[in-house]
C-alpha positions in Angstrom: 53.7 304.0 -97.6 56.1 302.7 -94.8 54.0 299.9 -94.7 54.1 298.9 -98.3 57.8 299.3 -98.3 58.3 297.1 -95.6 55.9 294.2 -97.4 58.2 294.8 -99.9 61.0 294.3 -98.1 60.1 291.0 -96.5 58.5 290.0 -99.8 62.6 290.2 -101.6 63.7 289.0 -98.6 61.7 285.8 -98.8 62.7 285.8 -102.5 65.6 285.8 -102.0 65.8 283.4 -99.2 63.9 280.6 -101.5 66.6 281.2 -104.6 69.2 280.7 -101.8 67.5 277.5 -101.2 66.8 276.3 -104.7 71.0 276.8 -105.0 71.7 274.1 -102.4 72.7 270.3 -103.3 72.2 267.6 -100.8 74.7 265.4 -99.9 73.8 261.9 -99.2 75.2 259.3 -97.4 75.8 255.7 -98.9 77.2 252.5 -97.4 79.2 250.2 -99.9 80.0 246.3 -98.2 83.3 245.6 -100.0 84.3 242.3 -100.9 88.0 243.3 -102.1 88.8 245.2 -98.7 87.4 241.8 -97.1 90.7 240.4 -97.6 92.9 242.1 -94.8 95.1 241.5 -92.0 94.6 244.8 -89.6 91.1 245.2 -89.4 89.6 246.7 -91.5 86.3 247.4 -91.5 84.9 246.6 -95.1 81.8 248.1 -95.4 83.2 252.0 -96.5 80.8 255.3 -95.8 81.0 257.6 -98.9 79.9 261.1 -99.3 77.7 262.3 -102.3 77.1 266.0 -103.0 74.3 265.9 -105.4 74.4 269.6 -107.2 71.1 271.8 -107.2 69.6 271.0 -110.0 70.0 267.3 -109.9 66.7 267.0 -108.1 64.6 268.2 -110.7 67.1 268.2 -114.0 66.7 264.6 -114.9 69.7 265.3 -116.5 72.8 263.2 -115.8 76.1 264.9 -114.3 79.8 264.2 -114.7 81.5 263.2 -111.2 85.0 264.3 -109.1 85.9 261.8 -107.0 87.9 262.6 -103.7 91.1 261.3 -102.0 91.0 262.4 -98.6 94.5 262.7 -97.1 95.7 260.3 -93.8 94.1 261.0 -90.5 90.8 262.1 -92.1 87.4 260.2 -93.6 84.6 261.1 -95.7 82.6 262.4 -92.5 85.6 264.9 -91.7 86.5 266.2 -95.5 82.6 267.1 -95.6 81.8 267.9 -91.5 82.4 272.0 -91.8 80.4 272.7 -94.8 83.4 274.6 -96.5 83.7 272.4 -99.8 79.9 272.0 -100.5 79.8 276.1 -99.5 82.9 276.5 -102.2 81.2 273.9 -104.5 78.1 276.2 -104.8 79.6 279.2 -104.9 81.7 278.1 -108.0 78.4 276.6 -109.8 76.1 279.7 -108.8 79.1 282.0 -110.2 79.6 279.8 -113.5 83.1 279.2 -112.2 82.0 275.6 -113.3 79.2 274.0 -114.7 77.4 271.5 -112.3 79.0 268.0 -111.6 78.6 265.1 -108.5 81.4 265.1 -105.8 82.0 261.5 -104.0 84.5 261.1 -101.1 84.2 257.5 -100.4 86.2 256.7 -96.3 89.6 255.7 -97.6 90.7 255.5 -93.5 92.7 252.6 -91.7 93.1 251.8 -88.0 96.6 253.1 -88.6 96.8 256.7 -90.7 95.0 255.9 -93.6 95.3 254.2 -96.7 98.1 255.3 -98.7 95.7 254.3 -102.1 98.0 251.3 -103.1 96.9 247.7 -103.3 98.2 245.8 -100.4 97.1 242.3 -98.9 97.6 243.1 -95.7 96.5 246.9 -95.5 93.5 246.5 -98.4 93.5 247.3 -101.7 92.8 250.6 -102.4 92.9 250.8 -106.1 91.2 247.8 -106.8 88.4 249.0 -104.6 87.9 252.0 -106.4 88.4 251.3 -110.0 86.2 248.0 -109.4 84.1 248.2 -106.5 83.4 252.3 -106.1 82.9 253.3 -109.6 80.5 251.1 -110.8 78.4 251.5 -107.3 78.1 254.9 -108.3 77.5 254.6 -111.6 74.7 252.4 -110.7 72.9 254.1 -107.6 73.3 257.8 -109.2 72.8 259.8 -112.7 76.1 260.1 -113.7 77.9 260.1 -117.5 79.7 256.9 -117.0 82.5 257.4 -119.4 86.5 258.1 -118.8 85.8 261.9 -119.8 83.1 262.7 -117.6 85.0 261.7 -114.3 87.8 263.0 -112.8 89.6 262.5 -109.6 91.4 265.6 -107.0 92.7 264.9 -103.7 95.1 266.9 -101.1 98.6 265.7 -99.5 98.6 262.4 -99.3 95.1 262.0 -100.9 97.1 264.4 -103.7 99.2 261.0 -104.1 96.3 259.2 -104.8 94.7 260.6 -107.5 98.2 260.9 -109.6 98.2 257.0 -108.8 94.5 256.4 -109.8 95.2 258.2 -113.2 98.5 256.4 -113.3 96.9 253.0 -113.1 93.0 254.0 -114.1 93.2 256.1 -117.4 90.4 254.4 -118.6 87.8 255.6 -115.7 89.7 258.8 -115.1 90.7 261.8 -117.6 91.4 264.5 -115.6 93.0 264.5 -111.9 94.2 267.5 -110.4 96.6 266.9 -106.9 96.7 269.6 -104.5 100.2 269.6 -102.7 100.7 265.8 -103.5 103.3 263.8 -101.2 105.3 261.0 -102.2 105.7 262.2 -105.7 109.5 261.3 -105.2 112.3 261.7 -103.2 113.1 264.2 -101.6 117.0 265.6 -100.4 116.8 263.0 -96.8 117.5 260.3 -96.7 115.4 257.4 -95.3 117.9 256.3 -93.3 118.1 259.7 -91.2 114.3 260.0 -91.2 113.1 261.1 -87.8 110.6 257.8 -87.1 110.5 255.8 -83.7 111.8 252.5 -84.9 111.9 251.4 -81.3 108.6 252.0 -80.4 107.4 250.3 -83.4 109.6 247.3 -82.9 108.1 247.3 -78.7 104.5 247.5 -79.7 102.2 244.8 -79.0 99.4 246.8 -80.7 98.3 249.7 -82.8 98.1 251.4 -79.2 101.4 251.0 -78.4 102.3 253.7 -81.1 100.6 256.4 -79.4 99.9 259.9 -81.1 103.2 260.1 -83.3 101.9 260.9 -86.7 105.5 260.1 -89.1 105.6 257.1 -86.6 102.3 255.6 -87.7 102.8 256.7 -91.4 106.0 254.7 -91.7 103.9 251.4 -90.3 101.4 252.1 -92.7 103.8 252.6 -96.0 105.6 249.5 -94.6 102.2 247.5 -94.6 101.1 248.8 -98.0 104.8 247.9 -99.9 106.7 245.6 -97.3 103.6 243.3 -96.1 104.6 240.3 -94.4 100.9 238.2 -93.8 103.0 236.3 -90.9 104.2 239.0 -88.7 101.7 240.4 -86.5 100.9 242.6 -84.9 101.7 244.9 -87.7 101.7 242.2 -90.8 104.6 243.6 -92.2 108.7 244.0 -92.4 110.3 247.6 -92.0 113.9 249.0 -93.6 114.9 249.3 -89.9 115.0 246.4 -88.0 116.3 245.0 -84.3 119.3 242.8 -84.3 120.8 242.0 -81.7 119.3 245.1 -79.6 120.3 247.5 -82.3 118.4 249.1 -85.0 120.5 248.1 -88.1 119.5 249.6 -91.6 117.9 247.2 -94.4 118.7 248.5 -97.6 117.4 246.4 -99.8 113.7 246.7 -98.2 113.9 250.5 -97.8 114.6 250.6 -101.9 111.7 248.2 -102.6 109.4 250.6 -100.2 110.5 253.9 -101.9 109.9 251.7 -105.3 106.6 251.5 -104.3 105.5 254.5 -102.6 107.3 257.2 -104.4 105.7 257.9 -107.3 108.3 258.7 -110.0 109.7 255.3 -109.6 106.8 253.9 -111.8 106.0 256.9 -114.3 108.1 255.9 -117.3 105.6 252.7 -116.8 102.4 255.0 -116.4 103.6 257.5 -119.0 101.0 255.8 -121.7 98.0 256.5 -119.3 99.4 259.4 -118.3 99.3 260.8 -122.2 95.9 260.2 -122.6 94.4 262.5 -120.2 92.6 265.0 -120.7 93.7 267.5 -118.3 96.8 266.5 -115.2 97.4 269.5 -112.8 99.3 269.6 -109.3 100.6 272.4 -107.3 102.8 272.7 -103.9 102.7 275.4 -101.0 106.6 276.6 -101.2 106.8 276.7 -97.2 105.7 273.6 -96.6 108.2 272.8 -93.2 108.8 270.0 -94.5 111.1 271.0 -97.9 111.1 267.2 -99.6 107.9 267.5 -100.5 108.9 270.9 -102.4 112.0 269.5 -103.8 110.0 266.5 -104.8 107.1 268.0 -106.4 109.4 270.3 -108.8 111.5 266.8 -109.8 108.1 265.0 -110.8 107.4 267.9 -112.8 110.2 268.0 -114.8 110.1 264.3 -114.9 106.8 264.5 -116.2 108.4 267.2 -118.7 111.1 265.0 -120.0 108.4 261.9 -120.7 106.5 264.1 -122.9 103.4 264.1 -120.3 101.2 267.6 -121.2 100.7 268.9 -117.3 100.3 271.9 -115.6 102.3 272.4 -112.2 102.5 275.2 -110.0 104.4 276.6 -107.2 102.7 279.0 -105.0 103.2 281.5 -102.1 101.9 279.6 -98.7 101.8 276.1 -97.6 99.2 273.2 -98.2 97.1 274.3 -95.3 96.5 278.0 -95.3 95.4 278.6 -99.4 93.5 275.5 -100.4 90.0 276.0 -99.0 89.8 279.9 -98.4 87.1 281.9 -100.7 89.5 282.2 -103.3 91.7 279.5 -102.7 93.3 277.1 -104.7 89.9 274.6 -105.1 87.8 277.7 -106.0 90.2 279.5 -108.1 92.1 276.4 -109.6 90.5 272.8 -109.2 86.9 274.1 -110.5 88.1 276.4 -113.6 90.2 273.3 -114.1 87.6 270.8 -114.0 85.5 273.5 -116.1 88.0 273.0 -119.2 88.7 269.4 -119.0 85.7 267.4 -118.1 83.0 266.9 -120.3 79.4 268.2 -119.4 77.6 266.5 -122.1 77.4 263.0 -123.1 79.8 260.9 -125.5 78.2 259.7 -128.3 
């Protein structure tokens, strides 16, 4: 009898082990040579890695799948959003508890000698939209099964990459329907000032190289924003102005170049232009973490909402208990419990006919 029961055993064991099994995508790695982020003046490396999960059944369905693209946020890639496991691992959880039905994730390597792209199109820094709307769309539209139509593709990203997808459906209505932006940054201003922002303007004034900056994150931000909306082809090594610059051995403020840069890189400046796109979603979602230490970014993200409000823009926008790094890829964090339901009532599954 004991040995019976312990065939038994290994026999649901094994059972078990081979449904686990059957539940696992792949994700696959693809290389796209692009001929828009050719044209550059920092060095960019062109040809871009990007990250397919293919869901479990894609291997044998036949079936074609809707697709989330991915904005990763600054001083990340498509090898480090993917390398611990813990979105594929959230992924299947969601489709194996019919949290959401299956769907392809991309995360193509939006990353710069600098920070990172700050997805803006810049001829000096690359551009970033025009390489995803033209370039990375139709590559995996072509290489992959997926329902190539505006409703069955929507784009998420986090912080910075947050910023991105608000910009992509800003600009890209007609790929994207649905985006959803956990914490986003650069929605608008915040309550500082520029002028009193805490960046090493002398150091970047000194530098001979991208070396020179060292390991000073807002430092190498600020080169990169200044490269994506003050680029100056002529001015190496950096290719670009700044809104503080050395005269005479003293840092003097440049108004008029700090308000074109905030123009450009704070979203709510362009939304009464966007508002048309913006309308014709199908689902727009953000949220914030309220103790993020940096409180612009809360201030900001609450303004863009009621911004959003006032245009007539059908959103949803939340403010939660934590900050953008402690509740957004636990077991029942804010992907699991909001981007996939999310995704689940906004995409569509099926074909358009």
């Amino acid at each position: 009898m004991k040995s019976f029961l312990f065939s038994l055993s290994l026999l649901i064991i094994s059972q078990l082990s081979s449904a686990q099994t059957a539940l696992r995508g792949q994700v696959v790695t693809a290389k796209l040579s692009s001929a828009i982020l050719r044209e550059n003046s920092i060095g960019l490396d062109p040809n871009r890695t990007v990250k397919v999960y293919l869901p479990p059944g894609y291997a044998t369905s036949g079936r074609a799948y809707p697709v989330l693209y991915y904005c990763h946020s600054t001083f990340s890639s498509a090898d480090n959003q993917l390398r611990d496991g813990r979105m594929v691992s959230l992924l299947e959880s969601g489709f194996a508890n019919q949290v959401v039905n299956e769907f392809i994730l991309v995360v193509a390597d939006y990353s710069t000698p600098t920070t990172g792209c700050v997805y803006e199109n810049s001829p000096v820094s690359g551009r970033w939209l025009d390489f995803t709307a033209g370039e990375l769309v139709p590559f995996i539209d072509r290489r992959f099964r997926t329902l190539p139509h505006r409703n069955s593709r929507a784009v998420a990203g986090d912080f910075l990459g947050g910023r991105g997808a608000l910009k992509l459906a800003m600009t890209h209505a007609d790929l994207f329907s649905v985006v959803y932006a956990l914490h986003p940054v650069a929605t608008g201003s915040g309550q500082t000032p520029w002028a009193r922002l805490s960046v090493d303007w002398s150091t970047i004034h000194k530098a001979k190289s991208l070396a020179d900056l060292g390991n000073d994150g807002r430092t190498r931000l600020f080169v990169t924003i200044c490269q994506g909306f003050l680029p100056n082809p002529s001015r190496p090594p950096f290719y670009c102005n700044f809104f503080m610059e050395m005269e005479q051995g003293k840092l003097v403020w440049q108004p008029e170049r700090a308000q074109a840069a905030k123009a450009g890189f704070h979203l709510e400046e362009s939304l009464l232009e966007a508002a048309p796109q913006l309308r014709s979603l199908r689902g727009l979602a953000f949220d914030w973490g309220r103790f993020d230490p940096n409180p612009d970014h809360v201030y900001a993200n609450g303004a863009f909402s009621r911004r959003l409000e006032d245009l007539g823009i059908a959103h949803e926008a939340e403010e939660y208990r934590g900050d953008p790094w402690d509740r957004n890829w636990t077991d029942n964090g804010r992907f699991y419990s909001r981007v996939l339901p999310f995704l689940a009532r906004h995409l569509a599954f099926e074909p358009v006919h």
